[in-house]
C-alpha positions in Angstrom: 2.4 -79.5 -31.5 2.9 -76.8 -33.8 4.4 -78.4 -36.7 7.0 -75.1 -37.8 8.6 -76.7 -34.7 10.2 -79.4 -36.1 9.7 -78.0 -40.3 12.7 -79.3 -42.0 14.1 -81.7 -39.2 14.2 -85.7 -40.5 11.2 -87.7 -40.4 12.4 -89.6 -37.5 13.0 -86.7 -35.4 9.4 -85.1 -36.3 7.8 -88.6 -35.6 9.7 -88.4 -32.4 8.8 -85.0 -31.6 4.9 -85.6 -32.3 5.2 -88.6 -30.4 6.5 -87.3 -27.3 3.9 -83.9 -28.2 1.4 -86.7 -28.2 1.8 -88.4 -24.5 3.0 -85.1 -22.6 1.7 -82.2 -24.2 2.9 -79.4 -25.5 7.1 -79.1 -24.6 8.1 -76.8 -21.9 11.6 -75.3 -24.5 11.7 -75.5 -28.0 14.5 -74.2 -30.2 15.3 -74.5 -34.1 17.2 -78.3 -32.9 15.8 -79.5 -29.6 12.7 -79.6 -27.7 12.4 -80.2 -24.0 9.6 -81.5 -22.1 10.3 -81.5 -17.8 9.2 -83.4 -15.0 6.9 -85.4 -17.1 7.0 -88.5 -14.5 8.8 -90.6 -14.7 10.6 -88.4 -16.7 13.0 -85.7 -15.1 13.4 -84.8 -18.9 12.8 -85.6 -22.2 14.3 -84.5 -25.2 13.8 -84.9 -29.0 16.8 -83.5 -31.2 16.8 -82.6 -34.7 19.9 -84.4 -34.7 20.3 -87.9 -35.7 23.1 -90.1 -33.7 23.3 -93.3 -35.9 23.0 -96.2 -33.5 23.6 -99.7 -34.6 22.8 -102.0 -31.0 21.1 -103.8 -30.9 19.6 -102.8 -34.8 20.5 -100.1 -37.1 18.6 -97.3 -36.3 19.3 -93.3 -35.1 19.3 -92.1 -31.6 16.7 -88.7 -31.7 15.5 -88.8 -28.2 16.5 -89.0 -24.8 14.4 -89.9 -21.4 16.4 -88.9 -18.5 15.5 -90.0 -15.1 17.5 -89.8 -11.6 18.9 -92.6 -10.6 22.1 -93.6 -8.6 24.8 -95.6 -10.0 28.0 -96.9 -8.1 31.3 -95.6 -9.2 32.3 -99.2 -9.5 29.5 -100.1 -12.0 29.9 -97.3 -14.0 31.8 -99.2 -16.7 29.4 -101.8 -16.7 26.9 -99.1 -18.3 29.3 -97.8 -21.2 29.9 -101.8 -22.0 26.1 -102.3 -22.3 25.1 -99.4 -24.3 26.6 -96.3 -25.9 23.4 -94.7 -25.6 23.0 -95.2 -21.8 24.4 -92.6 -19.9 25.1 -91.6 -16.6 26.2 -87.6 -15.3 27.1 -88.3 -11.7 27.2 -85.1 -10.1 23.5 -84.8 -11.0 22.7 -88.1 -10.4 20.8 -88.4 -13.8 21.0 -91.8 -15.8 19.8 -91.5 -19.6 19.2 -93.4 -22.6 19.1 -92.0 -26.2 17.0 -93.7 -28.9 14.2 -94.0 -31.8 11.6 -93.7 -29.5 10.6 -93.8 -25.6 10.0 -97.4 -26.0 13.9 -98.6 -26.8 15.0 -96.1 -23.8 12.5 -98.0 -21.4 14.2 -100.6 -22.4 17.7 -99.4 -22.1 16.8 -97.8 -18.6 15.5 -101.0 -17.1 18.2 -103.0 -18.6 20.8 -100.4 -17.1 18.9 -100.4 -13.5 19.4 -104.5 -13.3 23.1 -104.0 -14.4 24.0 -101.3 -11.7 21.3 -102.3 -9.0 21.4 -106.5 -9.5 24.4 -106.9 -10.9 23.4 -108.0 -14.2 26.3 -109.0 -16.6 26.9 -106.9 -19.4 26.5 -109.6 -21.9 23.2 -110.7 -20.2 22.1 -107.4 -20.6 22.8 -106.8 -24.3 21.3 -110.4 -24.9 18.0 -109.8 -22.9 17.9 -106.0 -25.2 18.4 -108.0 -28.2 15.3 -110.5 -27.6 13.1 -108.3 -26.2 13.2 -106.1 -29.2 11.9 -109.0 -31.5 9.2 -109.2 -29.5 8.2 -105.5 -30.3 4.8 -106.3 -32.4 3.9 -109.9 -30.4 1.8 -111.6 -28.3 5.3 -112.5 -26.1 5.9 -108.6 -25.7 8.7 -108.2 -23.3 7.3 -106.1 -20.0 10.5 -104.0 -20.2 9.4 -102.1 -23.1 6.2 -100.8 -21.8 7.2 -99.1 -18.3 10.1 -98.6 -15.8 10.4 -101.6 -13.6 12.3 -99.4 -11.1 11.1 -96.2 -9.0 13.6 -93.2 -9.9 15.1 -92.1 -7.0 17.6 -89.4 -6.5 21.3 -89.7 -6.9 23.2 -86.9 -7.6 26.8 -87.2 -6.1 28.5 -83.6 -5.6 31.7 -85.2 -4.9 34.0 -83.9 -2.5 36.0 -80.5 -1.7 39.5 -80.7 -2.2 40.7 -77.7 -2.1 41.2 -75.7 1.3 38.1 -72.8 1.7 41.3 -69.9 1.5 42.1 -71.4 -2.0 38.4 -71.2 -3.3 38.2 -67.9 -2.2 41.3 -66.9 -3.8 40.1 -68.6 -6.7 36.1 -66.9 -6.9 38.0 -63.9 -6.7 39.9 -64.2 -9.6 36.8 -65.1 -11.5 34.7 -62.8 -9.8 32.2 -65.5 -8.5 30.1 -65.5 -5.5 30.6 -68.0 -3.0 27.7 -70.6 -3.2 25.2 -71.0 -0.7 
């Protein structure tokens, strides 16, 4: 990576950045905050900002990076995700589910965690228990699997929701903004 990418961003989002530089290559957008790698599977995208989210779950540490992967997730268990993690999210029109964290390690983690809430039914508390331990177990012999790959296949998800309002109204109304009518 070309280090004036990332001169003057924080330590953690440079070691972040070189990282992520490190395992995928080069990254496919870079700006003066962000940089974007895509389709690096599993990875629909992957994104290091210069920006640092201060995250204290399960330790104190600041959100710099995001994996994003597709992945459905019931509107009925959507809750369930914001009650587990802050950091886990979930943009249902494009059926994307993504975790922001230190490193690509704690959003394995996160992902897997969210998968067994939304597609097992995992409690919430469960879930924010199992993060916890497996997190100590970082830098031992007893290395929780979770942190090392996605125990789930990403599949796709994306829920375009439904047309309610009648095709005269949206025409009415692409006229007024002078939109095309999508294919």
């Amino acid at each position: 990576m070309k280090p004036q990418l990332t001169e003057g961003w924080p330590t953690s989002a440079q070691a972040a950045a070189m990282a992520t530089t490190d395992r995928y290559g080069p990254p496919d957008e870079a700006s003066p905050s962000l940089l974007i790698w895509h389709d690096r599977e599993p990875w629909r995208r992957v994104v290091v900002s210069r920006a640092m989210v201060p995250h204290r779950f399960p330790h104190t540490h600041v959100d710099v990076v995001r994996h994003v992967v597709d992945h459905p997730v019931p509107t009925d268990r959507i809750t369930d995700l914001a009650r587990f993690s802050g950091s886990v999210v979930y943009d249902r029109t494009r059926g994307e589910l993504s975790s922001h964290c230190e490193d690509e390690e704690g959003n394995i983690l996160a992902l897997n965690l969210a998968h067994d809430v939304v597609a097992h039914g995992l409690d919430v508390d469960s879930a924010r228990h199992r993060c916890h331990e497996a997190i100590e177990t970082r830098n031992t012999e007893d290395r929780d699997p979770y942190l090392d790959r996605l125990i789930f296949e990403p599949g796709r998800g994306a829920d375009p929701d439904e047309v309610t309002i009648d095709d005269e109204m949206q025409d009415r109304l692409r006229q007024a903004l002078g939109a095309d009518r999508p294919a």
